[in-house]
VOPAGU-2260 file (C-alpha; in pm, 1 decimal, decimal comma):
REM VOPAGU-2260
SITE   aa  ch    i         X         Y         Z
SITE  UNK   A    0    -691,9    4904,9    -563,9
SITE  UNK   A    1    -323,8    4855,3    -710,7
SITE  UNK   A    2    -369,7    4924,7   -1124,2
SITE  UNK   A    3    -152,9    4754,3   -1343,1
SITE  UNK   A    4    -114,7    4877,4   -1662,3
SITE  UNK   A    5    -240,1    4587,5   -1879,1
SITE  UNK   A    6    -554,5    4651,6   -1735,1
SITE  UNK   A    7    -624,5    4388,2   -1440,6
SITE  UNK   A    8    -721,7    4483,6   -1093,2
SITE  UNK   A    9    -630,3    4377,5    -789,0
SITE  UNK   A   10    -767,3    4390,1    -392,0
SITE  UNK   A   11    -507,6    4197,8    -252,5
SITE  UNK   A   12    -364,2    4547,6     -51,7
SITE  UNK   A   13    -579,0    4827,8      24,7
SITE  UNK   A   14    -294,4    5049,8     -58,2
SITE  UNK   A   15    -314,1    5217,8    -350,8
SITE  UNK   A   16       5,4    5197,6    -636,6
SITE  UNK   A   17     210,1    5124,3    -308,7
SITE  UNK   A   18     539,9    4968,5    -311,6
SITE  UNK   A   19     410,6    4777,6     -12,7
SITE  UNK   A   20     111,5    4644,7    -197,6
SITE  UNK   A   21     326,8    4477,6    -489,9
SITE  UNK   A   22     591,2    4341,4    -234,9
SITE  UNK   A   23     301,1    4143,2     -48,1
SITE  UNK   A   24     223,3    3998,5    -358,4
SITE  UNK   A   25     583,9    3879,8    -416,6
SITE  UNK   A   26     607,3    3776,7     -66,2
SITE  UNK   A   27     332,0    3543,3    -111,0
SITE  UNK   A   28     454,3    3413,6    -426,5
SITE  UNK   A   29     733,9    3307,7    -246,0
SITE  UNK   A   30     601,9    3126,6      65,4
SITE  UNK   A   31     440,5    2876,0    -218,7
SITE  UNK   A   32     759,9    2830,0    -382,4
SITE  UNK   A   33     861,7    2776,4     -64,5
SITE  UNK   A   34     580,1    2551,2      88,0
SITE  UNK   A   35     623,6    2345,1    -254,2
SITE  UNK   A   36    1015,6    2333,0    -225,8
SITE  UNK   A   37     937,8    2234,2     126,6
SITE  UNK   A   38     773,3    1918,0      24,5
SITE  UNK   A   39    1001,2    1803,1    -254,5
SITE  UNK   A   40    1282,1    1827,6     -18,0
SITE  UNK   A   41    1077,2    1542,6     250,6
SITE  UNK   A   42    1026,8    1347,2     -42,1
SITE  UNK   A   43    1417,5    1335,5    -135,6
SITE  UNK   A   44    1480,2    1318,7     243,8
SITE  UNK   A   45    1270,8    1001,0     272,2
SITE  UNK   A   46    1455,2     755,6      82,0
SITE  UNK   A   47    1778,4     851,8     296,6
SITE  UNK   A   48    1830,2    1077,0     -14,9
SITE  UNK   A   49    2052,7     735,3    -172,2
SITE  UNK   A   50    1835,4     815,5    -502,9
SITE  UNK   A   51    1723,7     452,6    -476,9
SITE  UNK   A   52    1606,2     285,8    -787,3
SITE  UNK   A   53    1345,6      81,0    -840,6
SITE  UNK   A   54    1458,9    -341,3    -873,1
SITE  UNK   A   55    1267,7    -408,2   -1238,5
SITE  UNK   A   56    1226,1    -785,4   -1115,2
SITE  UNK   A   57    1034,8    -734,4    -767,4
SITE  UNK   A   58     816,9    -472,1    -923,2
SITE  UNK   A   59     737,3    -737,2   -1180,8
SITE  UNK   A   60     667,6    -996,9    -880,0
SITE  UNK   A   61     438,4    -751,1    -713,2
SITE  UNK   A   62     296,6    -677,3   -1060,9
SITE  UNK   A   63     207,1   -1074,2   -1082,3
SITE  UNK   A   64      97,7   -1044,7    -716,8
SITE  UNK   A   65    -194,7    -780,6    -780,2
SITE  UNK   A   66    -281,1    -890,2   -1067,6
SITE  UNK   A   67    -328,2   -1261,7    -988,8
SITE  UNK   A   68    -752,3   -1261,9   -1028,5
SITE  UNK   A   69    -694,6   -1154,0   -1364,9
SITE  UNK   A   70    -420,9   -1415,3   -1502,4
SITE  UNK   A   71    -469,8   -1693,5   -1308,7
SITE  UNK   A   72    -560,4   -1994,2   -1499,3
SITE  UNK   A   73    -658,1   -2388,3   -1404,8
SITE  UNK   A   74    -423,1   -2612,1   -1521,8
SITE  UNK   A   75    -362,0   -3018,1   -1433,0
SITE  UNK   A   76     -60,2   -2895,6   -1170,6
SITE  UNK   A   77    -265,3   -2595,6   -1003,5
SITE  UNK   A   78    -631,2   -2857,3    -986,2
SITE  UNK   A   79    -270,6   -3095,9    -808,9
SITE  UNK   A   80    -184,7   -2872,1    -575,5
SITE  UNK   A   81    -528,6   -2773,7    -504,6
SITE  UNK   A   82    -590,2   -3146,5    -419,7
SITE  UNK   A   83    -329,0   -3153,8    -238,6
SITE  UNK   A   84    -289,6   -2873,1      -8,7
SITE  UNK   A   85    -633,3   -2781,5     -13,2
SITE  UNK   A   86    -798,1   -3141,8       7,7
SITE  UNK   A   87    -526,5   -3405,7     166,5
SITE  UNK   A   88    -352,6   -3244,2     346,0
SITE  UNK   A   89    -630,6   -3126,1     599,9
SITE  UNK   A   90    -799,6   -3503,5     623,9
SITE  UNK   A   91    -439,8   -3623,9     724,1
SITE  UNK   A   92    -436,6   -3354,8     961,5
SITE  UNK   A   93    -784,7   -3410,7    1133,8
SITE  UNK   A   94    -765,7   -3815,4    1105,3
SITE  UNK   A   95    -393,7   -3805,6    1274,2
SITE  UNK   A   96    -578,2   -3548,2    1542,4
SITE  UNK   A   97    -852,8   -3775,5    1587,9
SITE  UNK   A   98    -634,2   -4085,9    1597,2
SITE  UNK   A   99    -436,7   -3922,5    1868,2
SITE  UNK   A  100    -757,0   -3863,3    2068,7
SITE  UNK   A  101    -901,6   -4197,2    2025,5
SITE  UNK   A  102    -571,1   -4334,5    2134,7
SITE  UNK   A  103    -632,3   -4117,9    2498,6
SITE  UNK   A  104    -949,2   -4244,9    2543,7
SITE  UNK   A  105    -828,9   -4600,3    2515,1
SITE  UNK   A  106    -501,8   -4547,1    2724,7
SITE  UNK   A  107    -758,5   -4420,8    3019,6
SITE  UNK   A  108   -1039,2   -4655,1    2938,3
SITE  UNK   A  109   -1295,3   -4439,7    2810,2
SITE  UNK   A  110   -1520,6   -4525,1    2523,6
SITE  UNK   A  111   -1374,3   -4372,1    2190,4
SITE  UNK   A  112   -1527,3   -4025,7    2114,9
SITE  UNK   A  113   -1764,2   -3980,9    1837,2
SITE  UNK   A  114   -1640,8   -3669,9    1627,4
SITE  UNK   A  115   -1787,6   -3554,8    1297,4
């Protein structure tokens, strides 16, 4: 056991008041300064180490994005667009679809198809 004089005790080397026992300890000290360093450095090395800083008006905009649940309220434009997009736009879709079909059947003389 290596005895320090203020009294605490350490196992870490076998060795007793050795040299070699305290310079272990450093040693390992260092590889986690190290290891640590280590990572930092990736971390710098990541952003092509340009220092990049952040654009205050797209992290707003993916702010907004995240948080849309939360602030999203119904208002005569979004219930329009809702209409709209949501509502018209599909029936055009399917009756021009079914139109289109309809207008087959007739063009090879088959009875017009019955669809929902």
């Amino acid at each position: 056991m290596v005895h320090h004089g203020n009294g605490n005790h350490s196992n870490f080397n076998h060795i007793s008041g050795s040299v070699l026992g305290e310079a272990s300890i450093g040693v390992v000290v260092r590889a986690e300064v190290d290891r640590k360093d280590h990572k930092s450095r990736d971390r710098e090395q990541m952003g092509g180490g340009m220092g990049a800083e952040k654009n205050k008006f797209i992290e707003e905009v993916g702010s907004r994005g995240e948080n849309l649940e939360y602030n999203f309220r119904w208002t005569r434009r979004n219930l329009a667009i809702v209409g709209l997009f949501g509502v018209a736009v599909p029936i055009l879709i399917y009756k021009g679809i079914v139109n289109e079909f309809h207008m087959q059947d007739e063009d090879w003389g088959r009875p017009p198809r019955k669809f929902i």
